[in-house]
C-alpha positions as CSV (number, residue, x, y, z in Angstrom):
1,X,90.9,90.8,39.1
2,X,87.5,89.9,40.3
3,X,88.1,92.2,43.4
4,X,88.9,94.9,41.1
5,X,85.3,94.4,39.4
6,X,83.5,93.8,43.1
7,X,85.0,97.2,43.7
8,X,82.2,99.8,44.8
9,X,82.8,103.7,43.4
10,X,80.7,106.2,46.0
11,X,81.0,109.5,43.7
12,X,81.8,109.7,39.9
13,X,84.1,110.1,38.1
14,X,83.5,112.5,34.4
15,X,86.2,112.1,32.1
16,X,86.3,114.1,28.6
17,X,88.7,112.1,26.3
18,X,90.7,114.6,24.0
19,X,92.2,113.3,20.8
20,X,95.3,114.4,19.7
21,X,95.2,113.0,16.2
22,X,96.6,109.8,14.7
23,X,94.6,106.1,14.5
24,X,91.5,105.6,16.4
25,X,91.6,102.3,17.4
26,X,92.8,103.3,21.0
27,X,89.1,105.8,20.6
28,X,86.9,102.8,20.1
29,X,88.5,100.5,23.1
30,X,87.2,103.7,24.8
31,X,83.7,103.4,23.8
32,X,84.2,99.6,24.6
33,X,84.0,100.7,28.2
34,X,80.8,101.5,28.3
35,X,79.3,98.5,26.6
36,X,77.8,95.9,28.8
37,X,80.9,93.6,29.1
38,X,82.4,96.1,31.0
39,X,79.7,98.8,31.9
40,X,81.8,101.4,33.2
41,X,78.6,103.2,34.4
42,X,78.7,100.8,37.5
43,X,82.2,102.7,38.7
44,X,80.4,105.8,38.5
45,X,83.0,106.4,35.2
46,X,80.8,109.1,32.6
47,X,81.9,111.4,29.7
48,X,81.6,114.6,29.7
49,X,81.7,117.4,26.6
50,X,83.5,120.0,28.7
51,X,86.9,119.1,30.0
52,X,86.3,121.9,32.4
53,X,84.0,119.7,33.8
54,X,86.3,116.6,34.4
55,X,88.0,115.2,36.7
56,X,90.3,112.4,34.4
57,X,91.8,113.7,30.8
58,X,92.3,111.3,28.6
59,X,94.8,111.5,26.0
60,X,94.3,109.7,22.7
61,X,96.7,109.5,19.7
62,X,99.9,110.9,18.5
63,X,100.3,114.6,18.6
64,X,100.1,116.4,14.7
65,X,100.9,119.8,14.4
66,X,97.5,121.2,13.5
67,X,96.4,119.9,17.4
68,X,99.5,121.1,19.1
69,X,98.6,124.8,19.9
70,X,94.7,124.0,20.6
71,X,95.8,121.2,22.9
72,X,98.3,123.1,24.7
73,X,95.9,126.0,25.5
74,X,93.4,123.4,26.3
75,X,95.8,122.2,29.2
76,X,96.5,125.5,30.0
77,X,92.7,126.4,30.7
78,X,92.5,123.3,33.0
79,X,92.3,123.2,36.6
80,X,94.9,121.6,38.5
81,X,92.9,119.5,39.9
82,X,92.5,117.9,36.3
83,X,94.4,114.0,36.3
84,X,96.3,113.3,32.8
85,X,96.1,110.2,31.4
86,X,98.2,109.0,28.5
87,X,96.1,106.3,27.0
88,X,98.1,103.9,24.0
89,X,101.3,103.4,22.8
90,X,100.5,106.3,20.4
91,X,100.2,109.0,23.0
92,X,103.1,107.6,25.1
93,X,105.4,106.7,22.2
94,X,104.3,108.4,19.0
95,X,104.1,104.8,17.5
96,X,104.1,104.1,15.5
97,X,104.5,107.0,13.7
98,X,107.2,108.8,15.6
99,X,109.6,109.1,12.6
100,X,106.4,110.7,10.4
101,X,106.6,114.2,9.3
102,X,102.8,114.2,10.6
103,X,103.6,113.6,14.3
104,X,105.3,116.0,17.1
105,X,106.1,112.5,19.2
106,X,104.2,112.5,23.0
107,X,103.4,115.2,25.0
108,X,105.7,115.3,28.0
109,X,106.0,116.8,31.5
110,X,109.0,120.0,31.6
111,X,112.4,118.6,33.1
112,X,113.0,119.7,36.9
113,X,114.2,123.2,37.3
114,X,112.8,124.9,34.2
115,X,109.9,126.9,34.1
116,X,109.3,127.7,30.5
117,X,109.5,124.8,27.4
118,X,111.8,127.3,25.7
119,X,114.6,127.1,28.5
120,X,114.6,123.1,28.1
121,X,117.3,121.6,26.1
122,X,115.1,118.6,25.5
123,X,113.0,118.5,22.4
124,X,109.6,117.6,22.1
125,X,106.0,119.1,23.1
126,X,105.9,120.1,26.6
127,X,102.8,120.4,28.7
128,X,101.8,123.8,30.9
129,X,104.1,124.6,33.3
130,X,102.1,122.9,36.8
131,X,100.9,120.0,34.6
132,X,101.7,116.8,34.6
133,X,101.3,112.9,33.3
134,X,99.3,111.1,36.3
135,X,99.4,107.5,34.7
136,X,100.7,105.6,31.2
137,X,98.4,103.4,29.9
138,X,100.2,101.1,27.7
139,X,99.1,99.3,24.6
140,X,98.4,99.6,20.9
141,X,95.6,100.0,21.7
142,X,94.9,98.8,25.9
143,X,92.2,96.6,27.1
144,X,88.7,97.8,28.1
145,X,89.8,96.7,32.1
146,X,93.0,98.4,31.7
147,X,91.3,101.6,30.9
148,X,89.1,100.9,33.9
149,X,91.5,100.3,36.5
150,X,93.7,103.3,35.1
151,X,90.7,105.6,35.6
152,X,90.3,104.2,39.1
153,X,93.8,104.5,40.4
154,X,94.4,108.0,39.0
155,X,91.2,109.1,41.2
156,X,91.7,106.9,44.1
């Protein structure tokens, strides 16, 4: 672990997290990046308001209904280029509120072979066609240095 923190980052690295709905607690381990315990500044890791400007989406929460269709045209809008990250057990899972009237359950990548969500036999939310999940980030919610070192991978 103390490599990973000796690590030096040569360009930045703008990430614009988008919030899906449900608890915040995994939003606040994200502004616990940036305090000076873990100073993500000194990876070169900054938010952005735009998430035409980033380079690492981060996904926060369970998906509610009143998000789904914003969300999915924000995807859409997105460049390829764009790295998804699904940040808690929420966003991965829907837990804990995957049986709640209140939650659509995670965002997920279309099955090989199908081009359009209404083809799929699978239920669920599907992302853009051409988009998918670069990294799970797991915990209810994950550790300041796992938020980290997810950002860094996904952009190595």
């Amino acid at each position: 672990m103390k490599s990973f923190f000796r690590l030096k980052r040569t360009a930045s690295i703008i990430v614009f997290p988008l919030h899906l709905g449900g608890s915040n607690a995994t939003s606040l381990e994200l502004q616990a990046i940036f305090t000076p315990p873990y100073n993500a500044a000194r990876y070169g890791i900054t938010l952005t308001a735009s998430p035409r400007q980033a380079d690492v989406v981060l996904l926060l929460g369970s998906l509610t209904p009143k998000m789904a269709g914003p969300v999915l045209d924000l995807l859409a809008s997105l460049p390829d280029e764009v790295k998804l990250l699904q940040v808690g057990s929420d966003s991965t899972s829907a837990a804990p509120f995957s049986r709640s009237y209140a939650a659509f359950g995670p965002l997920q990548a279309l099955p090989a072979g199908i081009d359009a969500p209404e083809d799929s036999p699978a239920k669920g939310i599907f992302l853009p066609p051409g988009k998918s999940i670069t990294a799970f980030i797991a915990g209810s919610p994950p550790d300041p240095e796992v938020i980290i070192e997810a950002i860094l991978d996904a952009c190595r």
